[in-house]
Backbone bond lengths (Angstrom), bond angles and torsions (degrees), N, CA, C in turn:
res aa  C-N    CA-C-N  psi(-1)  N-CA   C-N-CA  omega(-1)  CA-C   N-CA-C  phi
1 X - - - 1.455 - - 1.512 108.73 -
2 X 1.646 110.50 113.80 1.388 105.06 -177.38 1.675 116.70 -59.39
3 X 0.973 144.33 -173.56 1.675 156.74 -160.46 2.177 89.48 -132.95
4 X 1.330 97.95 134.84 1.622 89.88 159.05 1.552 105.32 -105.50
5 X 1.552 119.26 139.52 0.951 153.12 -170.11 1.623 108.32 -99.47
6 X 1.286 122.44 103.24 1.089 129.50 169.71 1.840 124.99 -98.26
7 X 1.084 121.66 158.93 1.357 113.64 177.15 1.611 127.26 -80.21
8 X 0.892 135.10 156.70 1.436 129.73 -147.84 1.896 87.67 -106.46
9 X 1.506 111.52 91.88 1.310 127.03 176.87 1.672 107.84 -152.45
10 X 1.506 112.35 141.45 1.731 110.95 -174.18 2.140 89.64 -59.82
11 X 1.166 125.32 -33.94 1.826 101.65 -174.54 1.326 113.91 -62.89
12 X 1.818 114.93 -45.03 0.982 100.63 -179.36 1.621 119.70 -88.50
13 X 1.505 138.23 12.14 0.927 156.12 138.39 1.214 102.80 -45.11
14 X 1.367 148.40 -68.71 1.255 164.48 -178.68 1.666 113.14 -38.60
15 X 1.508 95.63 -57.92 1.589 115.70 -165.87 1.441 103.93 -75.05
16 X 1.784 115.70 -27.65 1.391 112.68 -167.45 2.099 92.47 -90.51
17 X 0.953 122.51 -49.57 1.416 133.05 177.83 1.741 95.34 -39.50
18 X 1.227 116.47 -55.20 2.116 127.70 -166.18 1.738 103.93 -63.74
19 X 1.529 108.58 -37.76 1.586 128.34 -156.13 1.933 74.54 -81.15
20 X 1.376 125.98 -71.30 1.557 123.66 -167.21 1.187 139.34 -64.45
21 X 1.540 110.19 -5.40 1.382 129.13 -175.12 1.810 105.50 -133.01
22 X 0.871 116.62 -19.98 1.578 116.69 -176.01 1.574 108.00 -65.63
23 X 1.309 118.23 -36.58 1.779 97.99 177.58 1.561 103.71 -102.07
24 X 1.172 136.06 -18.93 1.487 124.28 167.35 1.731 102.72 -55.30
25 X 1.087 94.54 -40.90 1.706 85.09 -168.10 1.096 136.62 -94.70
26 X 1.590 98.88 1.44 1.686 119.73 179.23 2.027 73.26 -98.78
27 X 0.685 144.13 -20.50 1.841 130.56 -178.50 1.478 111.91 -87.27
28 X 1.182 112.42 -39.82 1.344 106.17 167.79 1.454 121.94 -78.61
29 X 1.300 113.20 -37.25 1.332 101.38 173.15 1.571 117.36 -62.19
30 X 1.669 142.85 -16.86 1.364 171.78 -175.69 1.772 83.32 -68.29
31 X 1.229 130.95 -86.94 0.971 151.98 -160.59 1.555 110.10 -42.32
32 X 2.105 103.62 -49.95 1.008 101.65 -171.25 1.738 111.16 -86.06
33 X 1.454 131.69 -3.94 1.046 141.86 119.04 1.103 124.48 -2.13
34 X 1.590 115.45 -89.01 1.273 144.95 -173.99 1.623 101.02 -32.10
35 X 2.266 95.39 -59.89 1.595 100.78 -168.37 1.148 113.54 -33.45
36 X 1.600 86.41 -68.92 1.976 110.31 -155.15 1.275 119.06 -60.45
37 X 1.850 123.35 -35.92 1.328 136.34 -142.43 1.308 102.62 -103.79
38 X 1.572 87.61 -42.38 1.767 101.63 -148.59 1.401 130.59 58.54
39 X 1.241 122.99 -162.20 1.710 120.68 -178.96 1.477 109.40 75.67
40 X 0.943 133.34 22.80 1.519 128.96 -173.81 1.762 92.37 -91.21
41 X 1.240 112.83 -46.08 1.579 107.12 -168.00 1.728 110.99 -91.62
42 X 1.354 96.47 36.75 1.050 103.39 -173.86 2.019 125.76 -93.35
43 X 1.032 142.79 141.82 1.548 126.17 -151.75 1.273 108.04 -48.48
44 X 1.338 127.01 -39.71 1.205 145.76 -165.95 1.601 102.69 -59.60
45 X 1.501 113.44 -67.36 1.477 129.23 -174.83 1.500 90.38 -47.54
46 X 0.995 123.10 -77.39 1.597 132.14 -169.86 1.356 104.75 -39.37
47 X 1.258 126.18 -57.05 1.711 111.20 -176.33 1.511 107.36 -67.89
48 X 1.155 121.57 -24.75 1.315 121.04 177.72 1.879 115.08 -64.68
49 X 1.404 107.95 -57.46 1.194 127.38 -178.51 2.107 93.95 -55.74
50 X 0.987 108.63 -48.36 1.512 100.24 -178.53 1.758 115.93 -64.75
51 X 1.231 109.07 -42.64 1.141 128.55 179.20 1.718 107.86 -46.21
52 X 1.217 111.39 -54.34 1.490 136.49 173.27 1.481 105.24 -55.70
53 X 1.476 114.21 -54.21 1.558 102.51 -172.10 1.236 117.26 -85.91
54 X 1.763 121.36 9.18 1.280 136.87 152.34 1.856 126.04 -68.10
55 X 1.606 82.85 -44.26 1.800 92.35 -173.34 1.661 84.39 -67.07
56 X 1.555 113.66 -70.38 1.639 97.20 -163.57 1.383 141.17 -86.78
57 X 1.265 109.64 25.81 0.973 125.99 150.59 1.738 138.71 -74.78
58 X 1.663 85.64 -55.16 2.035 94.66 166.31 1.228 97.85 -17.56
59 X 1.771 113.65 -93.88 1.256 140.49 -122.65 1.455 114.07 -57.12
60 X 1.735 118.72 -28.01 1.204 129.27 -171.02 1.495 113.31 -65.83
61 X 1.405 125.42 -32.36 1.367 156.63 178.65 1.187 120.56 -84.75
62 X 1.610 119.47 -4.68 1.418 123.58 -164.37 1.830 95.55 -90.83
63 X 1.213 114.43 -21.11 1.642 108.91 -172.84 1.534 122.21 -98.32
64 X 1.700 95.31 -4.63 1.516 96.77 -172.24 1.545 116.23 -54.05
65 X 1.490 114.94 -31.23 1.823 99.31 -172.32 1.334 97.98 -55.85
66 X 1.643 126.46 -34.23 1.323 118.66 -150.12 1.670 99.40 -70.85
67 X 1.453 110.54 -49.69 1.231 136.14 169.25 1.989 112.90 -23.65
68 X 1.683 89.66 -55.94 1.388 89.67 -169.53 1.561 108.40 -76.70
69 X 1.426 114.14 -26.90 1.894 117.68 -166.02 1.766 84.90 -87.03
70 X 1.000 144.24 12.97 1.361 123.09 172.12 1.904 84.50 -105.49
71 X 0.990 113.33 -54.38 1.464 88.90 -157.54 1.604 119.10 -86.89
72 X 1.172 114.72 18.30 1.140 147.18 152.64 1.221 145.26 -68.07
73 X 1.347 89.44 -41.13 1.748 117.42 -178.13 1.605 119.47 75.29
74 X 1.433 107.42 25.14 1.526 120.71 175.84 1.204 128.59 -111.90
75 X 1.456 98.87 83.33 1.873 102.57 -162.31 1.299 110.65 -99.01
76 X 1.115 111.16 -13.26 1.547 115.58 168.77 1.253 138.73 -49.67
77 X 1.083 131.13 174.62 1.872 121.98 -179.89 1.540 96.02 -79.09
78 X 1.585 124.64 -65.00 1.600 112.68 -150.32 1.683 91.18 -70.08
79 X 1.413 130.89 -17.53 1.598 122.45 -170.82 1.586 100.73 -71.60
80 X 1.424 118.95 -48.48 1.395 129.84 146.68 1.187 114.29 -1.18
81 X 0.908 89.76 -101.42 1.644 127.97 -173.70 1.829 106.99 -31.50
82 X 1.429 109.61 -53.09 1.335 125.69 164.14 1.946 128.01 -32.69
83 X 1.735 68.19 -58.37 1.744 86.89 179.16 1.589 109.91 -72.26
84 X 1.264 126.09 -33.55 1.236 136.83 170.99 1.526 121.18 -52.93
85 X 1.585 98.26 -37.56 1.817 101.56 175.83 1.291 106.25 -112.41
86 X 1.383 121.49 11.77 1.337 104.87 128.97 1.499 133.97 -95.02
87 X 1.059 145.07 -16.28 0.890 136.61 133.38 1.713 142.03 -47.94
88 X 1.407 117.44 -27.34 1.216 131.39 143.89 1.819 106.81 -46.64
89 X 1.174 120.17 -53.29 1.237 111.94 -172.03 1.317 130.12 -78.19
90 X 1.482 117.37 -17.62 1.456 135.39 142.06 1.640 110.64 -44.74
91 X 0.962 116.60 -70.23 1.255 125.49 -168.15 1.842 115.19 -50.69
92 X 1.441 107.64 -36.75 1.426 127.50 -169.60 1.476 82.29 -80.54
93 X 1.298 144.62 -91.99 1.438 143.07 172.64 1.290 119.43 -14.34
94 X 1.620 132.35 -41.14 1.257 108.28 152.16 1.450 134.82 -70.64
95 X 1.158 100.05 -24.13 1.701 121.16 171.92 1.618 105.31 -46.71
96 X 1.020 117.31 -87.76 1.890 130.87 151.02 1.046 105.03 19.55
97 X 1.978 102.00 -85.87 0.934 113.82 -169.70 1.537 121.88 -46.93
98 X 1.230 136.07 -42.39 0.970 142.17 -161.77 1.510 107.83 -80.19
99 X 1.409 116.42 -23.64 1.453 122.34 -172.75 1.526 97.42 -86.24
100 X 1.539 137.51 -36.51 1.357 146.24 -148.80 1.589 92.82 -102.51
101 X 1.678 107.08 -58.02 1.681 112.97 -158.14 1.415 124.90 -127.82
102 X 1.647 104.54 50.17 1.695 107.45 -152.53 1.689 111.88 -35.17
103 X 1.538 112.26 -32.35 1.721 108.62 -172.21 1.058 104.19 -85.41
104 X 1.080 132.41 -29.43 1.603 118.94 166.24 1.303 109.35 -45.53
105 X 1.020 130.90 -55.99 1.307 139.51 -124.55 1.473 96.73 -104.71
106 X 1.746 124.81 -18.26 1.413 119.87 -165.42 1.574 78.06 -107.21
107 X 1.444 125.83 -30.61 1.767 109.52 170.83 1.422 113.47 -29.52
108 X 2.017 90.63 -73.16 1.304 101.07 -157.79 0.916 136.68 -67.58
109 X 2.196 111.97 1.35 1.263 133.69 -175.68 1.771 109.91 -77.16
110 X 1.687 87.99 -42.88 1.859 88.07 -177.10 1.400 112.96 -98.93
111 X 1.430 114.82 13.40 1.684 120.00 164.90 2.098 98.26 -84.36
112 X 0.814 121.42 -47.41 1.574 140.21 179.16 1.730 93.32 -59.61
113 X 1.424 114.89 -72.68 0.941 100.10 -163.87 1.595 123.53 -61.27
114 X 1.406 122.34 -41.29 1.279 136.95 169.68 1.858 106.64 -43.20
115 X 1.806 129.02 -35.52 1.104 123.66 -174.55 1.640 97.26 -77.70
116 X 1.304 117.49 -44.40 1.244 135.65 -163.93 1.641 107.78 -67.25
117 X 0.887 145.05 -59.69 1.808 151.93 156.14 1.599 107.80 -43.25
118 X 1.361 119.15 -28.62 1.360 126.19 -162.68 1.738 98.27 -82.37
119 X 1.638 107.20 -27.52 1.734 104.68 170.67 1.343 110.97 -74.52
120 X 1.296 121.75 -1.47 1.902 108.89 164.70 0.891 134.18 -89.01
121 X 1.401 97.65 17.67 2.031 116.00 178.34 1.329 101.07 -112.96
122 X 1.435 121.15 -29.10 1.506 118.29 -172.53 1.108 127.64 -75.58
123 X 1.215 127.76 92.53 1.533 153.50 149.40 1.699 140.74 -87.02
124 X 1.691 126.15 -15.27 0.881 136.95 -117.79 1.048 126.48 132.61
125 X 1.268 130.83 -54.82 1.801 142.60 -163.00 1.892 93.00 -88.53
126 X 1.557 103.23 144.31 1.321 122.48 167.41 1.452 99.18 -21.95
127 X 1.626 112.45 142.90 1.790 108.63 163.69 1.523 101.51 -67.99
128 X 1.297 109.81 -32.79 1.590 105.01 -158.00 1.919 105.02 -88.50
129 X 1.327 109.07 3.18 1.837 98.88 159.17 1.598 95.71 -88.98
130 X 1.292 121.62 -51.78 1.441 120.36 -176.09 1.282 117.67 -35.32
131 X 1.674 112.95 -42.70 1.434 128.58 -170.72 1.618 104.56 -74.75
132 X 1.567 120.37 -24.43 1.300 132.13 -176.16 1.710 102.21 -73.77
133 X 1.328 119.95 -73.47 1.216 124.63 157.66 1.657 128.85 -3.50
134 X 1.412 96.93 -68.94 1.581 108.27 169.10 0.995 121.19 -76.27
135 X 1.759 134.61 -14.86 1.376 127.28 152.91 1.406 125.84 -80.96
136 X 1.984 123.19 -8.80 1.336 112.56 175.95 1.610 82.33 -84.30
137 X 0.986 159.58 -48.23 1.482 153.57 -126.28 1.920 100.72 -81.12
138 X 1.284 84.78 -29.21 1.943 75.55 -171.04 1.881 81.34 -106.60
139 X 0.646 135.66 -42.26 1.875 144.45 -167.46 1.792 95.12 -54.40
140 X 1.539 106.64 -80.30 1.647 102.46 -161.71 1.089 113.14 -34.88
141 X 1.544 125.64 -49.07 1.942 119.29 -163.67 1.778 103.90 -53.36
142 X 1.062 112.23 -23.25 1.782 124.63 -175.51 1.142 98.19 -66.35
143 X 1.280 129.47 -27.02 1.870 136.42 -138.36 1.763 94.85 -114.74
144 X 1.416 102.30 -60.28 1.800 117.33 -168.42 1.512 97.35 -69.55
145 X 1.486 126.46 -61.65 1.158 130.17 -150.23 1.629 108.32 -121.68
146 X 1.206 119.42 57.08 1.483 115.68 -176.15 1.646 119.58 -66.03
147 X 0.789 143.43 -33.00 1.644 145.41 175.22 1.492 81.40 -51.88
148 X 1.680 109.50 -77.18 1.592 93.77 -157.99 1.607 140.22 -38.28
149 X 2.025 93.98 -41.22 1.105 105.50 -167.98 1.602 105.69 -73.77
150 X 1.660 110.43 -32.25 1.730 95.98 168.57 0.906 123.64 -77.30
151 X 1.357 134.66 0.08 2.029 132.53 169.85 1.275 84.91 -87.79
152 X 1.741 141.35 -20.62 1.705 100.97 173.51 1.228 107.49 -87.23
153 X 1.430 137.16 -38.44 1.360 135.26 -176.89 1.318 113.09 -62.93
154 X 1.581 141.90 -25.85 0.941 158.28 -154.14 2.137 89.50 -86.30
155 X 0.785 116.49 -50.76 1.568 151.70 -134.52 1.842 78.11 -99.44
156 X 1.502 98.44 -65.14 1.664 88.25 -170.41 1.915 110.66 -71.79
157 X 0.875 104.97 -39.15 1.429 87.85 176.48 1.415 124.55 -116.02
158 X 1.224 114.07 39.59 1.756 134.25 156.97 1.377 106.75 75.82
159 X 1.266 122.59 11.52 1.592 113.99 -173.85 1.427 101.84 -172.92
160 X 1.681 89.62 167.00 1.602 99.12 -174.11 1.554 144.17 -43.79
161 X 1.544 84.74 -9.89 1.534 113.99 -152.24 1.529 92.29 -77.66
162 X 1.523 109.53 -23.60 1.836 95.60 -178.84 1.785 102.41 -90.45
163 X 1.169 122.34 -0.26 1.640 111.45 -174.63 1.807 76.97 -75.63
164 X 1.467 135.32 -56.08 1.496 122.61 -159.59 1.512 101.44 -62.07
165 X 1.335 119.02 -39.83 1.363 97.13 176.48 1.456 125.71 -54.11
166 X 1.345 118.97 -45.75 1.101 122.21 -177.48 1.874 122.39 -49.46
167 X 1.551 90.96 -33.01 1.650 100.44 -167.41 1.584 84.27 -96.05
168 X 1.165 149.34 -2.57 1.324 139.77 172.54 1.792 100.05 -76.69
169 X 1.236 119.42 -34.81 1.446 139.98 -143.19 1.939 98.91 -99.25
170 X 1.602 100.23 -49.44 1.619 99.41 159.67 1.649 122.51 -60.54
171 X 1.556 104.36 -45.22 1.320 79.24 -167.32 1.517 117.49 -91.93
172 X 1.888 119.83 18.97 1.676 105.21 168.23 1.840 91.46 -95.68
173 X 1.159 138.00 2.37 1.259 125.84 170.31 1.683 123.10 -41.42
174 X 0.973 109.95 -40.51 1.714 112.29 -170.71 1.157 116.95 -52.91
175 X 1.727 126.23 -48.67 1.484 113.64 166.69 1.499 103.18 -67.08
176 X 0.762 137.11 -48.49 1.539 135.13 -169.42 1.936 104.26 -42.14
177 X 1.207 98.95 -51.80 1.647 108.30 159.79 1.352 117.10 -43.74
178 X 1.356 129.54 -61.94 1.091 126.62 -155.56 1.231 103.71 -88.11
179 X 1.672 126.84 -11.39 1.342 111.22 -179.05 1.503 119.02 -99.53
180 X 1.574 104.73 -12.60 1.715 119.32 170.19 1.811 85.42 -71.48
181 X 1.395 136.43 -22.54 1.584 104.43 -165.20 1.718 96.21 -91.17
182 X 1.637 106.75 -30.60 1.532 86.76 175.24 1.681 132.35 -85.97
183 X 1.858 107.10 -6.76 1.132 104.33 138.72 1.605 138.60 -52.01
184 X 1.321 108.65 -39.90 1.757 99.77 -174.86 2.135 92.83 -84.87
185 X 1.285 129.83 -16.67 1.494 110.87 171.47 1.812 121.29 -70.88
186 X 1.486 94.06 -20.01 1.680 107.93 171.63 1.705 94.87 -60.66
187 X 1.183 94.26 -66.70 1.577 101.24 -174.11 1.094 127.48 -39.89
188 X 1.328 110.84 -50.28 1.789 106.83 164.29 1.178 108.65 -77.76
189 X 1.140 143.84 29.84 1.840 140.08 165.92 1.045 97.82 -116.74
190 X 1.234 136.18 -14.92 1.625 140.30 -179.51 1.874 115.63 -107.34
191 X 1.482 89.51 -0.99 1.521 86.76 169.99 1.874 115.13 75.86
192 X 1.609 89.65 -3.16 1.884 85.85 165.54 1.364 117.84 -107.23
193 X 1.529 117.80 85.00 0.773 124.92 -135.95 1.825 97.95 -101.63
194 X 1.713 99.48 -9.62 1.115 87.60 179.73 1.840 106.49 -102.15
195 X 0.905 122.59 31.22 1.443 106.23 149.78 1.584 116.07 -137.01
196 X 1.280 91.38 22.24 1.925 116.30 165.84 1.902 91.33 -88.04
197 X 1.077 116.16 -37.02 1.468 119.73 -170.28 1.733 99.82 -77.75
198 X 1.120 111.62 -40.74 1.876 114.84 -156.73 1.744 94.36 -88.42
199 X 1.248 134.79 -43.12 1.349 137.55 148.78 1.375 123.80 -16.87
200 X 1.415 94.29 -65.68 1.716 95.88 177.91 1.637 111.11 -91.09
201 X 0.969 107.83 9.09 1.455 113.35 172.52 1.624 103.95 -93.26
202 X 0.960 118.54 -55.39 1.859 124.35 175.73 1.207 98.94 -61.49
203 X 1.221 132.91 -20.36 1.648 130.89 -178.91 1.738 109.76 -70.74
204 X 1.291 92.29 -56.93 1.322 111.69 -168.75 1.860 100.42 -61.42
205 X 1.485 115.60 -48.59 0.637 120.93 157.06 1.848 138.23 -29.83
206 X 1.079 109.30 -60.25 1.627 129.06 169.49 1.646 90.32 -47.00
207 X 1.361 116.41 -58.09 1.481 116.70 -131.36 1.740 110.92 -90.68
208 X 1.793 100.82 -23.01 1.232 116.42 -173.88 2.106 109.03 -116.15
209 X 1.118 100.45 -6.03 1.394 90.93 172.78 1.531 109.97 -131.07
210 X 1.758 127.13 165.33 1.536 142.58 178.00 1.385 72.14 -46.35
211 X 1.368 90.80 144.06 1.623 122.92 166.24 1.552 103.78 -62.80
212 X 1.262 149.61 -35.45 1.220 134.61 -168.10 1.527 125.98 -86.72
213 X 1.996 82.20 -14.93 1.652 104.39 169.92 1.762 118.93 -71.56
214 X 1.222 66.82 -31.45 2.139 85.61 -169.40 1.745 99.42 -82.18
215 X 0.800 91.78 -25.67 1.506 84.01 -178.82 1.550 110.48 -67.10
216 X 1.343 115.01 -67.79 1.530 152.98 -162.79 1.648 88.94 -46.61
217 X 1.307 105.59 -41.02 1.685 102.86 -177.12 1.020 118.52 -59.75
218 X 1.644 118.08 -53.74 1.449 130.79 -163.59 1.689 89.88 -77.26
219 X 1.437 118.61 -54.84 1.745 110.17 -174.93 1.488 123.56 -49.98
220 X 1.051 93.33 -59.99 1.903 112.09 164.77 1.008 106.14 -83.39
221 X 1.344 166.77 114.16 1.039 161.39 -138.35 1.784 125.98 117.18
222 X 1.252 100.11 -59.36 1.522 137.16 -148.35 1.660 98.18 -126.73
223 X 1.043 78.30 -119.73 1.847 114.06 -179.41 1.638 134.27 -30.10
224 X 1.539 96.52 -26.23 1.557 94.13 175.60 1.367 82.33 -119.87
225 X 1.650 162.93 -19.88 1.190 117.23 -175.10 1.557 104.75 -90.94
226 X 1.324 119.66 27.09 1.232 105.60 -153.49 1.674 84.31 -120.19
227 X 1.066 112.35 -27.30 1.820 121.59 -173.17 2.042 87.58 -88.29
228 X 0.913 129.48 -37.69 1.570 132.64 170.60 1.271 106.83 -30.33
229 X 1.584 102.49 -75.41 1.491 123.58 -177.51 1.594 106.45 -46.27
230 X 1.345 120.46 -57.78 1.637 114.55 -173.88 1.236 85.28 -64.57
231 X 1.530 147.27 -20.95 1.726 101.46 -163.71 1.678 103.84 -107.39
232 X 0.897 106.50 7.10 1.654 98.08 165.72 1.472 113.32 -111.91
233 X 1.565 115.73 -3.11 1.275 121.56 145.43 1.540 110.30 -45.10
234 X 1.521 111.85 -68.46 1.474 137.17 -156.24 1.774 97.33 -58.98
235 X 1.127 115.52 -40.67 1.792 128.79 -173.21 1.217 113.88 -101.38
236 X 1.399 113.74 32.40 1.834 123.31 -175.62 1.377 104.57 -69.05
237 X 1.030 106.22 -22.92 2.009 110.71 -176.26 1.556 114.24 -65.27
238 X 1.262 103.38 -42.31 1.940 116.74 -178.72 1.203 94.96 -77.70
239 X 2.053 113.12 140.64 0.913 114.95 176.81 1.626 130.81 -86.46
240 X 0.410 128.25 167.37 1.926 139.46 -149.23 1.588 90.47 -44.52
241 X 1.290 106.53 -82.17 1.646 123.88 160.49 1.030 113.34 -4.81
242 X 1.442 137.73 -73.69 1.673 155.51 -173.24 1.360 100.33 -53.80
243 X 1.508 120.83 -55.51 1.157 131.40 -146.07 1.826 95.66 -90.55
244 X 1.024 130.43 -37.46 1.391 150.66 153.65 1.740 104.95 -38.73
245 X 1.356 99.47 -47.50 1.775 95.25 -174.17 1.159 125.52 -56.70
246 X 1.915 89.30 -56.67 1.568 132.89 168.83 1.788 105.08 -18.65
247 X 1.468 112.28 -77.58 0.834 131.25 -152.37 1.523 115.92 -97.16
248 X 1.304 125.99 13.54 1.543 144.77 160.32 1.561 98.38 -94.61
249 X 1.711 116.49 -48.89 1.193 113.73 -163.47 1.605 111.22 -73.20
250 X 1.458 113.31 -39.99 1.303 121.73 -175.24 1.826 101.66 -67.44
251 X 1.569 125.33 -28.79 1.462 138.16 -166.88 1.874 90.18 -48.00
252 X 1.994 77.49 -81.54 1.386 97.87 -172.94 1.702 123.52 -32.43
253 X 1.401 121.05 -66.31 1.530 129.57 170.17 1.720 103.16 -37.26
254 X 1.160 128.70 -33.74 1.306 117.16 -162.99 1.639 96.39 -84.59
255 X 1.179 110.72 -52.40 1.626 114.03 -164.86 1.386 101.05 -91.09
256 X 1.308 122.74 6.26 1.619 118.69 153.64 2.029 113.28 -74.11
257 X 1.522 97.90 -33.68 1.788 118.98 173.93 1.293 82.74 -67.14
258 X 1.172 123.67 -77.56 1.815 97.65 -165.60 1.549 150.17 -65.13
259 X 1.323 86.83 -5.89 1.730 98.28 166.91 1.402 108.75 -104.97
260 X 1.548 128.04 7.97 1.244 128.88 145.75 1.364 132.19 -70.89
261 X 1.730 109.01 -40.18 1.594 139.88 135.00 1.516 110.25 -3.96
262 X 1.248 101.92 -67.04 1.670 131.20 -131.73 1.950 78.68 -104.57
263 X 1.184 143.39 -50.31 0.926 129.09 -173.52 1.854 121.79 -83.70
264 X 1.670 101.38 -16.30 1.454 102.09 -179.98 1.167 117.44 -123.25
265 X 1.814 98.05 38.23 1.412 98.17 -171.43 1.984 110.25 -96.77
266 X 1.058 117.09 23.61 1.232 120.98 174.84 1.807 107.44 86.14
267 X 1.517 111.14 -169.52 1.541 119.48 175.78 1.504 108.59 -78.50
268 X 1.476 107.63 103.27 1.634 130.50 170.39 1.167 112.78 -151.91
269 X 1.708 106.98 141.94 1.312 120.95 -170.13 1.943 96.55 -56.68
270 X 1.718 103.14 162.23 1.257 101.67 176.88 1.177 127.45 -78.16
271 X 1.431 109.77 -18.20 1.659 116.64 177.86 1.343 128.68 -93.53
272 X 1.802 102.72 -5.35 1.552 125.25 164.91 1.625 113.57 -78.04
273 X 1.360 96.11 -54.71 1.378 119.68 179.42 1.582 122.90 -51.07
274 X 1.583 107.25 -15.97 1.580 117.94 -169.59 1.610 95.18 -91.41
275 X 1.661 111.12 -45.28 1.336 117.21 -173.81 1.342 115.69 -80.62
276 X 1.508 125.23 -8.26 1.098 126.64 173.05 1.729 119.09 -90.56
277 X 1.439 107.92 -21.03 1.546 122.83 175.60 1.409 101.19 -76.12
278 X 1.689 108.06 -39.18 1.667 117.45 -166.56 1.950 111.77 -51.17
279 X 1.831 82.33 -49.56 1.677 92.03 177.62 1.623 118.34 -84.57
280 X 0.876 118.72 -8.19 1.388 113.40 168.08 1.263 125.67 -92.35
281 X 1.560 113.52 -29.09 1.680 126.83 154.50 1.593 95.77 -41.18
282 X 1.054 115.76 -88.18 1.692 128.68 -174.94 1.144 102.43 -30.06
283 X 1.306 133.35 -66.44 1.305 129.64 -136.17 1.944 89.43 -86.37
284 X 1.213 130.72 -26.54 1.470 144.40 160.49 1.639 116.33 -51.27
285 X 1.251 91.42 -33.35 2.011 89.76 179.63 1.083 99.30 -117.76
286 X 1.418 130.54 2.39 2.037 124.58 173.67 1.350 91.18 -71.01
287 X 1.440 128.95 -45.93 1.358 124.31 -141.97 1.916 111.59 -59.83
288 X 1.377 89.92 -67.06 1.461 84.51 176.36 1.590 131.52 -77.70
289 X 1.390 113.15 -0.83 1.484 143.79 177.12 1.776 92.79 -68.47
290 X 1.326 102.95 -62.09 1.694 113.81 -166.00 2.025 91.89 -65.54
291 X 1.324 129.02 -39.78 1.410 141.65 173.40 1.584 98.08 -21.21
292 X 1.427 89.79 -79.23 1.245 127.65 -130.43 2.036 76.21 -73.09
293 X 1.409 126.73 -69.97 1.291 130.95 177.93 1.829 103.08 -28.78
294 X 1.124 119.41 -41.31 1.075 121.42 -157.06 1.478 112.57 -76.99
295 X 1.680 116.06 -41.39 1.118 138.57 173.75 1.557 120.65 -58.27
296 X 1.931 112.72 -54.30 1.289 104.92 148.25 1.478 141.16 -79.90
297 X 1.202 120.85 -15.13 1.601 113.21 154.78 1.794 122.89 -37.86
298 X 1.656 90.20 -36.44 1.741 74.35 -175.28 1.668 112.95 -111.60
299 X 1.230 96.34 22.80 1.358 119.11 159.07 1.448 117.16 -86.15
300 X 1.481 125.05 -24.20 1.347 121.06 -170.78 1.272 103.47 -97.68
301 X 1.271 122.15 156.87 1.507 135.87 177.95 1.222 106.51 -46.00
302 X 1.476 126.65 167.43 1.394 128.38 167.93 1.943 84.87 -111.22
């Protein structure tokens, strides 16, 4: 795992100090909240915390067609257009699924997601600590907080069958634990110390806060501004404007699907019902998002 190298100036002194301490300490301070105050796992927090991993999530996903017709070489409208219904058709297939086979479909959400989170470790370090990483991150909340995590699985796929998932899901967590801790000790022997720091911060996280809290950190937090940044890296060619359109227009259409979600989703409480639209929105635009990642990863050089 390479080290980022900054220039020896008090801004970028500043920016590298803000980048290494900003989510440990927005987590501990959460925690110490949690202690004293309480109310974090409260309905409110939870629709909020979902709400959040809705807003920042969209946006990361809003550039991929552009993403995919550049490295493709399909800049055209009908090449467009192509990539668009395929990805439309990903998206409808998880949809399906969820209407036909809710446990399938919440499997295949946190099998995806666990490969998919597990590329924000990959730099250098074993795939298979990376792969550890991304399975305590969705795994621990199963482990720390089990009631919760089976009233959401329970909730997402209409029956009991997700409380067993959930307790199937806590108890392979433990290696998954132990290999995110000897991933972040690599990390500090390698001098990357700042995602040896953000590791055990999402850990701590999983283990000490409501699962929807712990999540929201590492998603919002982590994970979508960090996939943001590569994709307007990736779309540097379109001008600001375009790329601005792009990604209001693609916002809106998505979170218009989810308050369609959210309105035809049958008799559910409203504060269940927000977190249950929240994860199925997501788990509806991971699919071909995680595709599409998957397709150019092994397109790029090693």
């Amino acid at each position: 795992m390479s080290t980022i190298l900054y220039p020896h100036s008090a801004g970028a002194t500043f920016s590298k100090m803000l980048r290494l301490f900003a989510l440990p300490v927005a987590t501990l301070l959460l925690i110490f909240i949690d202690r004293v105050w309480g109310g974090m796992n409260s309905a409110h927090v939870n629709m909020l915390a979902a709400v959040a991993i809705v807003l920042a999530g969209i946006p990361h996903g809003t550039l991929d067609v552009e993403i995919a017709a550049a490295h493709f070489g399909q800049k055209g409208f009908a090449s467009k257009a192509k990539i668009i219904g395929g990805y439309l058709a990903c998206a409808g297939a998880m949809v399906l699924l969820w209407l036909q086979l809710p446990e399938l479909a919440l499997i295949s959400f946190l099998v995806i997601s666990i490969v998919h989170f597990s590329r924000d470790w990959r730099g250098g370090v074993d795939p298979f600590l990376a792969m550890m990483v991304g399975w305590a991150l969705v795994a621990l909340p199963a482990l720390a907080s089990p009631n919760d995590v089976a009233m959401i699985f329970a909730a997402l796929t209409g029956s009991y069958n997700g409380a067993v998932i959930a307790a199937l899901l806590g108890a392979a967590s433990v290696p998954a634990a132990l290999g995110s801790l000897v991933f972040a000790y690599w990390a500090f022997r390698h001098d990357d110390t700042q995602s040896a720091m953000e590791v055990l911060a999402c850990i701590a996280a999983a283990l000490l806060l409501p699962p929807l809290v712990a999540f929201a950190i590492f998603f919002c937090g982590l994970h979508s501004p960090r996939h943001m940044a590569e994709a307007l890296r990736e779309t540097g060619d379109l001008s600001p404007l375009k790329k601005t359109a792009i990604i209001i227009a693609v916002f809106s259409l998505s979170l218009g699907m989810g308050v369609l979600m959210f309105l035809f989703q049958g008799d559910v409480p409203a504060d269940m019902g927000i977190v249950r639209t929240a994860f199925i929105l997501i788990s509806t635009l991971t699919v071909p998002h995680f595709i599409l990642e998957h397709i150019l990863s092994d397109k790029k050089p090693v």
